[in-house]
C-alpha atoms as an extended CHARMM CRD file, in Angstrom:
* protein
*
       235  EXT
         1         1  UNK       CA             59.6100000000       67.7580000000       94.4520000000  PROA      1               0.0000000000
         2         2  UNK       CA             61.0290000000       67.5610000000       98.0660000000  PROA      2               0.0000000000
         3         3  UNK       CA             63.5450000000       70.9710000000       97.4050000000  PROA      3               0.0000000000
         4         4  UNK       CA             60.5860000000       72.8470000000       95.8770000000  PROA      4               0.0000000000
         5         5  UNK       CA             58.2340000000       71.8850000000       99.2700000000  PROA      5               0.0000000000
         6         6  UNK       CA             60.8830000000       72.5540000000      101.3130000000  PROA      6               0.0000000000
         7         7  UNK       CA             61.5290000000       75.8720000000       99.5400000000  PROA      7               0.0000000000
         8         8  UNK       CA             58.1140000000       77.1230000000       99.7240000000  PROA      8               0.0000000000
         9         9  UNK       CA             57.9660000000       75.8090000000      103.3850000000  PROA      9               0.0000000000
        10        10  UNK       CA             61.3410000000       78.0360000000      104.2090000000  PROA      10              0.0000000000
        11        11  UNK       CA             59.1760000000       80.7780000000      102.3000000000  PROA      11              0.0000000000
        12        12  UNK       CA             56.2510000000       80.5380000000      104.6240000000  PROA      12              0.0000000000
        13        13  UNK       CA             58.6280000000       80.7130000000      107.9700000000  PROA      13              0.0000000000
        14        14  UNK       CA             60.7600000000       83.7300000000      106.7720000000  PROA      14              0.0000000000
        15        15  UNK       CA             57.7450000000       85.6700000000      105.5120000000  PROA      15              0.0000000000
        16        16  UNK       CA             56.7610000000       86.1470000000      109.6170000000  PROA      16              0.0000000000
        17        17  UNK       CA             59.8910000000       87.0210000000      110.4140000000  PROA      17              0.0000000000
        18        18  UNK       CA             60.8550000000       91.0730000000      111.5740000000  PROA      18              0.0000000000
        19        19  UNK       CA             64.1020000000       92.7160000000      111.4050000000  PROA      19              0.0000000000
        20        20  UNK       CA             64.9450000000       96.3250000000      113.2190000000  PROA      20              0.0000000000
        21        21  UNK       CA             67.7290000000       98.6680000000      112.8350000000  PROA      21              0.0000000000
        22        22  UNK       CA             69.8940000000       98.3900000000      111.4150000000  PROA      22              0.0000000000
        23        23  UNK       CA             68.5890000000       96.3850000000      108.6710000000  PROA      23              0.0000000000
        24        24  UNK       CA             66.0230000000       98.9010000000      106.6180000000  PROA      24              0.0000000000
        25        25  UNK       CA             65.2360000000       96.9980000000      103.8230000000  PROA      25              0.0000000000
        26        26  UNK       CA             65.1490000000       92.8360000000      103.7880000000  PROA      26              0.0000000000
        27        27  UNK       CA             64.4510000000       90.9830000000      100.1160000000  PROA      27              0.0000000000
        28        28  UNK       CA             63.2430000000       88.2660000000       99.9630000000  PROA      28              0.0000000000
        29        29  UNK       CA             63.8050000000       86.5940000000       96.0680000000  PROA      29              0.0000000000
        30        30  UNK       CA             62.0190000000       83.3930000000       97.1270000000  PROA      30              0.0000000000
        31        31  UNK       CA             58.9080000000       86.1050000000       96.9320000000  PROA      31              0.0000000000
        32        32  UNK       CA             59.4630000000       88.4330000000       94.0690000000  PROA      32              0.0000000000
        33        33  UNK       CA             61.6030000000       85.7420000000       91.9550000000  PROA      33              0.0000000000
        34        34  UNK       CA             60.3620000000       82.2990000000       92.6750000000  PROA      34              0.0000000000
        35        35  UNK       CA             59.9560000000       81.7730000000       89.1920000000  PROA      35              0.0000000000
        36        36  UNK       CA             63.4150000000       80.9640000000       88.1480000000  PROA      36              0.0000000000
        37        37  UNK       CA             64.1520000000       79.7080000000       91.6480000000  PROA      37              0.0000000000
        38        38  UNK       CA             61.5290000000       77.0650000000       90.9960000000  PROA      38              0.0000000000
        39        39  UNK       CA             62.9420000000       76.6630000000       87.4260000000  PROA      39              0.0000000000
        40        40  UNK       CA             66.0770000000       75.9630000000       88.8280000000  PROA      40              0.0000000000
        41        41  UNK       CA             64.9580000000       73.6940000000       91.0250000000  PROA      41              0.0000000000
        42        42  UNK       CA             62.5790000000       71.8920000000       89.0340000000  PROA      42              0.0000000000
        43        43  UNK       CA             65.5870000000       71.4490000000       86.1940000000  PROA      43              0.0000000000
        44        44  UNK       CA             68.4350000000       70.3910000000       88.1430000000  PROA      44              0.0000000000
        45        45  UNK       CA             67.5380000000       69.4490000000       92.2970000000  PROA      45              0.0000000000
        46        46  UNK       CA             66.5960000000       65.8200000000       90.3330000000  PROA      46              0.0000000000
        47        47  UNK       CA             68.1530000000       63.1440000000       92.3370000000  PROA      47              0.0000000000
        48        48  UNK       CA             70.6500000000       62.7530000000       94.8930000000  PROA      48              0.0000000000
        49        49  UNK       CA             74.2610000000       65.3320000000       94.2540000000  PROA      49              0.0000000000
        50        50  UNK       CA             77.0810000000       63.9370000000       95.8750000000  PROA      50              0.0000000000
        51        51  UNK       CA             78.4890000000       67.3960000000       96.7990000000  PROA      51              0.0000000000
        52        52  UNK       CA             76.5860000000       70.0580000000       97.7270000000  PROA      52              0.0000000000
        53        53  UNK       CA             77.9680000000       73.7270000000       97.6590000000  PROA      53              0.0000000000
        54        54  UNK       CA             76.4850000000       76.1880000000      100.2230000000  PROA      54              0.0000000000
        55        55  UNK       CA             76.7780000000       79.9790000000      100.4080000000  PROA      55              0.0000000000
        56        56  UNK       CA             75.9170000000       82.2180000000      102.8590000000  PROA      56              0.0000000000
        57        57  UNK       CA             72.9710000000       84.6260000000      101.3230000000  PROA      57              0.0000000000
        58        58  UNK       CA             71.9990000000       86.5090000000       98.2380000000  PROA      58              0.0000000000
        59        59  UNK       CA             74.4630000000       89.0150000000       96.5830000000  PROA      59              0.0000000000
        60        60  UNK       CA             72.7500000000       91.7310000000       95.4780000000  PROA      60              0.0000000000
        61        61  UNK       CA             73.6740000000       91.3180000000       91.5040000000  PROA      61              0.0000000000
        62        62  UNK       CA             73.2820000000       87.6200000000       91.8340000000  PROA      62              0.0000000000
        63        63  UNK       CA             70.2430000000       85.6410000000       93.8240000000  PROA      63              0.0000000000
        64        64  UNK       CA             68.9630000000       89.2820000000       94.5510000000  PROA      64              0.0000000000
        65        65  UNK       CA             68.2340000000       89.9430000000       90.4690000000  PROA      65              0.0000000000
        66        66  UNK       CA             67.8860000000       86.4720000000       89.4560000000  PROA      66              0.0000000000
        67        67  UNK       CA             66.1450000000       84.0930000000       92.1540000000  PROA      67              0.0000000000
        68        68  UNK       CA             69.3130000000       81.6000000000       91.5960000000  PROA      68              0.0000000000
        69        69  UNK       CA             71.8210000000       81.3090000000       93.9230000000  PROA      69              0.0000000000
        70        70  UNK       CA             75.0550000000       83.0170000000       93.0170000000  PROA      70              0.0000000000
        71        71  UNK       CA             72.9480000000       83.8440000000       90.1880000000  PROA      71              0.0000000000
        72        72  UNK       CA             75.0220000000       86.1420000000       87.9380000000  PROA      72              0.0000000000
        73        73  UNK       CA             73.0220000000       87.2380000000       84.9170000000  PROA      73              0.0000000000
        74        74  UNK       CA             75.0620000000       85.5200000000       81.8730000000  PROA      74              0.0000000000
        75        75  UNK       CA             76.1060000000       82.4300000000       83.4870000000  PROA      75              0.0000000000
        76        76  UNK       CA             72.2210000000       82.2120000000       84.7800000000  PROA      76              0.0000000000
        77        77  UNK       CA             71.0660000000       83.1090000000       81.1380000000  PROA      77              0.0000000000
        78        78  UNK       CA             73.3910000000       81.4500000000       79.1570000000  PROA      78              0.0000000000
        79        79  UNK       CA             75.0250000000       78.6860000000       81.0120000000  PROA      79              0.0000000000
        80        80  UNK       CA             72.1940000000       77.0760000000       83.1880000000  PROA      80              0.0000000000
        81        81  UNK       CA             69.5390000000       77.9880000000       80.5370000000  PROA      81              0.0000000000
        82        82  UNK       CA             67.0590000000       79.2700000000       82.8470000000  PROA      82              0.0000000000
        83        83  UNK       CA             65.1370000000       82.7190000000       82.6010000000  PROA      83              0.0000000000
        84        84  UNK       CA             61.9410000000       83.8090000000       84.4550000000  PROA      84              0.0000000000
        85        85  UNK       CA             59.4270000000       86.6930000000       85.3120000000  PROA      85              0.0000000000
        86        86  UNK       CA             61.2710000000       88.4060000000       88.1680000000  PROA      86              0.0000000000
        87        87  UNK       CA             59.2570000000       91.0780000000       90.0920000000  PROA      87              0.0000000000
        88        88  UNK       CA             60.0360000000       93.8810000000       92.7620000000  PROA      88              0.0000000000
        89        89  UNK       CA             60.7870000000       93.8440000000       96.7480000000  PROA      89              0.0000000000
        90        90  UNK       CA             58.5860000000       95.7490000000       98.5860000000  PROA      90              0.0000000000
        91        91  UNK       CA             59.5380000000       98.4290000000      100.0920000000  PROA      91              0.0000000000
        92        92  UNK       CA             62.2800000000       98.4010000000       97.6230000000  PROA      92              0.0000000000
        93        93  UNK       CA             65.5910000000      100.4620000000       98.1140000000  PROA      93              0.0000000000
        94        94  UNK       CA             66.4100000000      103.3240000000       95.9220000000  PROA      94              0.0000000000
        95        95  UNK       CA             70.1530000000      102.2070000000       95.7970000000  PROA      95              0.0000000000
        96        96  UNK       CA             69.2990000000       98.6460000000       95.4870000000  PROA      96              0.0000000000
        97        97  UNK       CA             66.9500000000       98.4640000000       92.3660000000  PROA      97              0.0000000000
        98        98  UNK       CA             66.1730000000       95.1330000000       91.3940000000  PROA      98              0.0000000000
        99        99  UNK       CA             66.4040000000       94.3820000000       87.5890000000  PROA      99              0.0000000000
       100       100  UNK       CA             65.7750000000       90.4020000000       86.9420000000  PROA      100             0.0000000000
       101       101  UNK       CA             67.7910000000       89.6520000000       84.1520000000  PROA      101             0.0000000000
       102       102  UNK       CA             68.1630000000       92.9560000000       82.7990000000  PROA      102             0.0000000000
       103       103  UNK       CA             70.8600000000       93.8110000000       85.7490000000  PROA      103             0.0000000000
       104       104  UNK       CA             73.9400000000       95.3280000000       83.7930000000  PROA      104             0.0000000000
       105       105  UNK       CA             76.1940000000       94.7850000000       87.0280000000  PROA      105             0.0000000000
       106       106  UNK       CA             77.8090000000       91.3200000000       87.2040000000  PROA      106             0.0000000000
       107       107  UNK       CA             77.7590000000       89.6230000000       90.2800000000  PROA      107             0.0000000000
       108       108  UNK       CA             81.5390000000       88.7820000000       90.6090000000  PROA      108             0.0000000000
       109       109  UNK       CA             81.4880000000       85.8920000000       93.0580000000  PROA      109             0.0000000000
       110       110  UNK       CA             78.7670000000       84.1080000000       90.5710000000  PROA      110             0.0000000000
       111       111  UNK       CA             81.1560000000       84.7490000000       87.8910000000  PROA      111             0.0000000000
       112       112  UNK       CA             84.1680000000       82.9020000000       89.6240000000  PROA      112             0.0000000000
       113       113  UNK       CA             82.0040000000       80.4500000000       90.8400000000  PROA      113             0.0000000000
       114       114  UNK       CA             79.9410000000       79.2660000000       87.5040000000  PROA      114             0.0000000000
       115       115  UNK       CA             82.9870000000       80.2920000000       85.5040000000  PROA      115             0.0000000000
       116       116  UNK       CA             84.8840000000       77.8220000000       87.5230000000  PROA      116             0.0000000000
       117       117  UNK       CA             82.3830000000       74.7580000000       87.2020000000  PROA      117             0.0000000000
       118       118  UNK       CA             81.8340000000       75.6850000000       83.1950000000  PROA      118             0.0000000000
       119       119  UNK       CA             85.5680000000       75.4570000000       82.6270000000  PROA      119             0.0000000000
       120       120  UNK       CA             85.6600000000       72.5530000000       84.8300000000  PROA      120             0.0000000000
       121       121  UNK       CA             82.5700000000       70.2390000000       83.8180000000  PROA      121             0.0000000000
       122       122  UNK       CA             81.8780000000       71.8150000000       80.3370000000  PROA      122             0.0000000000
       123       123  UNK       CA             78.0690000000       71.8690000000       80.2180000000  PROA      123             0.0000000000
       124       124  UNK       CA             75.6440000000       72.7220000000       83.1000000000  PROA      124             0.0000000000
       125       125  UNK       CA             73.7080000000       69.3090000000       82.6430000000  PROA      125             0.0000000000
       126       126  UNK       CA             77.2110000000       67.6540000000       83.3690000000  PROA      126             0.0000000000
       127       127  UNK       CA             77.9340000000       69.5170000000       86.7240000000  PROA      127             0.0000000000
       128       128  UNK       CA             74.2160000000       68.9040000000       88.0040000000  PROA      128             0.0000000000
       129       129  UNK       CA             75.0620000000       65.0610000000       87.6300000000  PROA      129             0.0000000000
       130       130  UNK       CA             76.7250000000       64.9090000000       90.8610000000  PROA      130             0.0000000000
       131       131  UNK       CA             75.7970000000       68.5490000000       92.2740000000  PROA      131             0.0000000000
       132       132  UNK       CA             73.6060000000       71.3930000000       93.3840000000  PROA      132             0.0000000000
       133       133  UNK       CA             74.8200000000       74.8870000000       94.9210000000  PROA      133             0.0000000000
       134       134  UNK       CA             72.0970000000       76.2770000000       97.5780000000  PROA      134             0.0000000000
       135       135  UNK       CA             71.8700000000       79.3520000000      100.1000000000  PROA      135             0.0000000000
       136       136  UNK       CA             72.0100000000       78.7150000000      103.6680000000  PROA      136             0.0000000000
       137       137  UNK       CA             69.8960000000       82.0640000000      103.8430000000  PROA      137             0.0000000000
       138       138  UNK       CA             67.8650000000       83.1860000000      101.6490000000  PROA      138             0.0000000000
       139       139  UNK       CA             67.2100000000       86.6030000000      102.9270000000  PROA      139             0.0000000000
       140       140  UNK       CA             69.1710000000       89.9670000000      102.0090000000  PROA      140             0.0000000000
       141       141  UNK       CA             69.5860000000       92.7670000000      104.2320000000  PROA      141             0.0000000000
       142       142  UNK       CA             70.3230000000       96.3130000000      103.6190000000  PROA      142             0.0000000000
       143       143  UNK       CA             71.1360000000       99.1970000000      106.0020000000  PROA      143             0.0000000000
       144       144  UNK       CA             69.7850000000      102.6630000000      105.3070000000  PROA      144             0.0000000000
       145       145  UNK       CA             72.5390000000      103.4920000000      103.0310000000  PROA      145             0.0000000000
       146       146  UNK       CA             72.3890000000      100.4360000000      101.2420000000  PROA      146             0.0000000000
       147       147  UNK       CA             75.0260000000       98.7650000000      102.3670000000  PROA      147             0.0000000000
       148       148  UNK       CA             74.6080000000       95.2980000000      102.6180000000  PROA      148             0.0000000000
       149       149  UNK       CA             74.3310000000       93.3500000000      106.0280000000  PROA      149             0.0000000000
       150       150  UNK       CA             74.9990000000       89.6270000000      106.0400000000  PROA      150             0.0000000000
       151       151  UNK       CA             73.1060000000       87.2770000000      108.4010000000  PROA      151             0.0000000000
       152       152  UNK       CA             75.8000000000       87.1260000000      111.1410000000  PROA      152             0.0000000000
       153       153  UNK       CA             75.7990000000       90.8060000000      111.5130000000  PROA      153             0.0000000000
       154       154  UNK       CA             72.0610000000       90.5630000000      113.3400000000  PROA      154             0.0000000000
       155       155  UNK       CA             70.8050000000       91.0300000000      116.6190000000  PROA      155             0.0000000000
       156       156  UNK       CA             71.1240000000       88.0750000000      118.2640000000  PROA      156             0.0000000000
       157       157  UNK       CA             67.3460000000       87.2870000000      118.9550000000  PROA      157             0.0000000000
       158       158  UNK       CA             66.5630000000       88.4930000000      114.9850000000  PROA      158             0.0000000000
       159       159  UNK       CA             69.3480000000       85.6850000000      114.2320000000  PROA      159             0.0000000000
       160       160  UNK       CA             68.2850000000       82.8200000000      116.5180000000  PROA      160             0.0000000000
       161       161  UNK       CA             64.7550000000       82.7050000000      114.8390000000  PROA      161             0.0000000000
       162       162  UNK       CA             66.3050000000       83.2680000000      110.9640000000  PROA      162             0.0000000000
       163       163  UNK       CA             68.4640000000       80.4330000000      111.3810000000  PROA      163             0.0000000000
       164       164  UNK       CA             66.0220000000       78.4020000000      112.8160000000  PROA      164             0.0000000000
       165       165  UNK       CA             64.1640000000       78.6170000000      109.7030000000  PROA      165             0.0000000000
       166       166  UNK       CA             67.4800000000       78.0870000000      107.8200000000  PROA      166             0.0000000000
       167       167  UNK       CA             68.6390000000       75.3950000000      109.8030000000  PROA      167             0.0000000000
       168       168  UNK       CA             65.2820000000       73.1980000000      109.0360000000  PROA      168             0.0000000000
       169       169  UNK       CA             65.9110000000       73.7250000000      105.3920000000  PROA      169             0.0000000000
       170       170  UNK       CA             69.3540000000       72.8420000000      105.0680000000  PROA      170             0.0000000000
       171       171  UNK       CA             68.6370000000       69.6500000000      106.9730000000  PROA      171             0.0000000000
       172       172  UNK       CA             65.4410000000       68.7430000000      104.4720000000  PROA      172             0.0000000000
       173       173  UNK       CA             67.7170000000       69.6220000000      101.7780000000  PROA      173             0.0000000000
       174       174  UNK       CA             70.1620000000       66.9560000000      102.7770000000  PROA      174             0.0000000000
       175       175  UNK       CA             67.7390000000       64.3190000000      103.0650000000  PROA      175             0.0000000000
       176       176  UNK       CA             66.8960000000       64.8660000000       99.7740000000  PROA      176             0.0000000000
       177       177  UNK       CA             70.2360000000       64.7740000000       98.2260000000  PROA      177             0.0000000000
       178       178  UNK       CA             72.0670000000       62.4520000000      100.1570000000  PROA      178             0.0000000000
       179       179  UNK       CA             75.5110000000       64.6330000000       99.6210000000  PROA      179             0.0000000000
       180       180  UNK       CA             78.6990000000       62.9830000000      100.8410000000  PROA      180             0.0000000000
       181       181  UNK       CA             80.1140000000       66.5960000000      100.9910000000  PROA      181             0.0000000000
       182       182  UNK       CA             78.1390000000       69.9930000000      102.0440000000  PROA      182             0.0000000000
       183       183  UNK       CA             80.7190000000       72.1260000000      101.0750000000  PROA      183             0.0000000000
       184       184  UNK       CA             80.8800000000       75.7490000000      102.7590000000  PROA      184             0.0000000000
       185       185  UNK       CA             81.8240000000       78.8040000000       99.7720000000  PROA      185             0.0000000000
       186       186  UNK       CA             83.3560000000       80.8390000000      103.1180000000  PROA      186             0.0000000000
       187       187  UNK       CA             83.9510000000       80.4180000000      106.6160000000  PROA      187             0.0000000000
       188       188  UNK       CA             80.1310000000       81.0360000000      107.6360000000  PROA      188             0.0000000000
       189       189  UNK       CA             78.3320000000       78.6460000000      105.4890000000  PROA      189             0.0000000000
       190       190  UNK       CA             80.7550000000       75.6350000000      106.3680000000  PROA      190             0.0000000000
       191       191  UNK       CA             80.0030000000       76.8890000000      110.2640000000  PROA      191             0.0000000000
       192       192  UNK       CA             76.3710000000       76.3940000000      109.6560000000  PROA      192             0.0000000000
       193       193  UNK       CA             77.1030000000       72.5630000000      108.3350000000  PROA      193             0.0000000000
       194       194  UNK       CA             79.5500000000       71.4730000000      110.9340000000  PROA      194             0.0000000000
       195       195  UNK       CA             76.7430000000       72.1580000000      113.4100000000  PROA      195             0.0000000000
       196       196  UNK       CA             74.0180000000       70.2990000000      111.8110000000  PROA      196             0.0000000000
       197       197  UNK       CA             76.0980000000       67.5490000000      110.2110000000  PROA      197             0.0000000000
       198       198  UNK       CA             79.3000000000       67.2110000000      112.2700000000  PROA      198             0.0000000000
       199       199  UNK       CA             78.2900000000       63.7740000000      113.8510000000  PROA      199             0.0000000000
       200       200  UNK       CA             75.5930000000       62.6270000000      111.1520000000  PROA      200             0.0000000000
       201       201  UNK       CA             77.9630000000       60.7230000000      108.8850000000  PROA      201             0.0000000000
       202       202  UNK       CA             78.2140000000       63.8660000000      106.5350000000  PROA      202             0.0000000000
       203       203  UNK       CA             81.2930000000       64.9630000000      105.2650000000  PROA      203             0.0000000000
       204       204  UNK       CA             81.7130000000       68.9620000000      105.6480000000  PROA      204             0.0000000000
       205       205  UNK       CA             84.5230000000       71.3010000000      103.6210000000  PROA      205             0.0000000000
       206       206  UNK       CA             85.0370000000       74.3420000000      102.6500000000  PROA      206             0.0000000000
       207       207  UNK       CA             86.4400000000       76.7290000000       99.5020000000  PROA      207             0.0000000000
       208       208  UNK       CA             87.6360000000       80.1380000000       99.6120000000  PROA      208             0.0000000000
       209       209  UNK       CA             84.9180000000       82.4330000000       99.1280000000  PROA      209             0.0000000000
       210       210  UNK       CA             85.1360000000       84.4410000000       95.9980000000  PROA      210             0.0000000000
       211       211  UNK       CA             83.9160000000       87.4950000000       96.8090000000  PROA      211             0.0000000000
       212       212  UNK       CA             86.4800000000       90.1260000000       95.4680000000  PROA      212             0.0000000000
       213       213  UNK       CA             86.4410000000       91.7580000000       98.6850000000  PROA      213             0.0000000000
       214       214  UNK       CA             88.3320000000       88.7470000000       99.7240000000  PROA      214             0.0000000000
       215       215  UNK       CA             92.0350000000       89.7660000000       98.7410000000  PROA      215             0.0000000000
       216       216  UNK       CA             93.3200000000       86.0290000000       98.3400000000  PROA      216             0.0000000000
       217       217  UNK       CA             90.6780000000       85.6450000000       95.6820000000  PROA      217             0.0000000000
       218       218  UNK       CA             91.8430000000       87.9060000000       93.7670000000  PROA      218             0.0000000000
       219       219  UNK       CA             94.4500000000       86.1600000000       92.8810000000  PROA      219             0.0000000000
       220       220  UNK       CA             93.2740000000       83.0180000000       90.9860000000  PROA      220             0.0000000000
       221       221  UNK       CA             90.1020000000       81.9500000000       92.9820000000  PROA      221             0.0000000000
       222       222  UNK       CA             89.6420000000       78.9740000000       90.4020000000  PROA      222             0.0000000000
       223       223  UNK       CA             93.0860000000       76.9430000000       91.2570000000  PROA      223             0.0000000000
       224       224  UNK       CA             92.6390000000       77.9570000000       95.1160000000  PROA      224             0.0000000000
       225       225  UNK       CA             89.0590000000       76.4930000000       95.3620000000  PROA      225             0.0000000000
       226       226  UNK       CA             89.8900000000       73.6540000000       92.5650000000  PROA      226             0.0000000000
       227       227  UNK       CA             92.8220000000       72.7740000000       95.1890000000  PROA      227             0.0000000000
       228       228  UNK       CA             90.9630000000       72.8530000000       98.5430000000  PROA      228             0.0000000000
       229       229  UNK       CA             88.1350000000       70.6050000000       96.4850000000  PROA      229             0.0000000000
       230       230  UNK       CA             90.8090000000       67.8500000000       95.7500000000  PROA      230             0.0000000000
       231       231  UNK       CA             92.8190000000       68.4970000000       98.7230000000  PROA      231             0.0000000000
       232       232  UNK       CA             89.3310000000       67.5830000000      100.1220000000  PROA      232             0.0000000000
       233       233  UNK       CA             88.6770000000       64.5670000000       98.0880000000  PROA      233             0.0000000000
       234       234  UNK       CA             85.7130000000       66.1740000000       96.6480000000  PROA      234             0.0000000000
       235       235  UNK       CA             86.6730000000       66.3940000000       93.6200000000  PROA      235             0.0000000000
């Protein structure tokens, strides 16, 4: 499959990259989780997906403990039907254990997200019809403390080459789906589209994100992001 070679490919270029302070610990779940990652892939990247939803990078109770992205346990479990042997990061942090499918922390911007399509589309098979979510990166970063660090947040030379990397893959993944929409979940991810596909003949949106440390989302994510997707003409 042209995802899955273009996933291992993204694999191979992120696995020379080298990140100084602050980042202290970088995960990699295309590494230690590639088996539902591939599952996921294998089961629903089938054909081309008019609209394509892209985040920005793992959360750490979502892709981080899963392999899927936005990959909050139940809805990964129970809604896509997927499972898989998940191992451990090395050097893994002590505040950042990684669980696979036995994380009891919910990932609450994969909950709003799945929860959305679910009550939207019904069954996972039906929202797969017409489209995929992926990461733009698929990298997470943590500080010494364990707070997260997004992508942006880099030194600029540690960025150029990540997105490099990125960049390639979100451009193979395009030619393999053939969206009419790559639609941006947050201001950064819809950044990283307009670049590659502002003049291509791609059409490029964006949602709210739903990260709960977004106040607006707080306050019914699922009719703000069902809005903007209409308002769009995605939907």
């Amino acid at each position: 499959m042209g995802l899955i070679r273009a996933a291992r490919e993204l694999r191979a270029s992120i696995r020379r990259l080298r990140f100084g302070p602050p980042v202290s610990h970088v995960y990699n779940p295309l590494e230690y989780a590639w088996a539902p990652y591939e599952a996921y892939l294998r089961r629903f990247a089938v054909g081309q997906k008019p609209v394509l939803f892209l985040g920005m990078n793992p959360g750490p109770f979502g892709m981080v403990q899963t392999g899927v992205p936005f990959g909050q346990v139940r809805a990964v479990r129970d809604w896509l039907g997927l499972e898989g042997n998940v191992g451990r990061p090395c050097p893994e942090h002590p505040k950042r254990r990684v669980l696979g499918f036995d994380c009891p922390r919910s990932e609450v911007s994969g909950e709003r997200l799945w929860s959305l399509f679910e009550q939207r589309f019904g069954s996972a098979q039906e929202f797969f019809k017409r489209h995929l979510v992926l990461n733009y990166c698929p990298l997470a970063f943590m500080e010494e403390s364990g707070r997260n660090l997004t992508p942006d947040k880099l030194p600029a030379a540690e960025r150029t080459s990540l997105f490099e990397a990125c960049d390639r893959h979100l451009r193979r993944a395009v030619e393999v789906l053939q969206p009419q929409w790559v639609i941006g979940i947050g201001d950064f991810a819809r950044r990283r589209a307009e670049l590659l596909f502002s003049e291509a003949g791609c059409n490029v949106g964006q949602i709210l994100h739903p990260s709960p440390a977004n106040p607006t989302a707080n306050r019914s994510w699922s009719r703000i992001a069902t809005a903007q997707l209409e308002a769009l003409g995605a939907w």
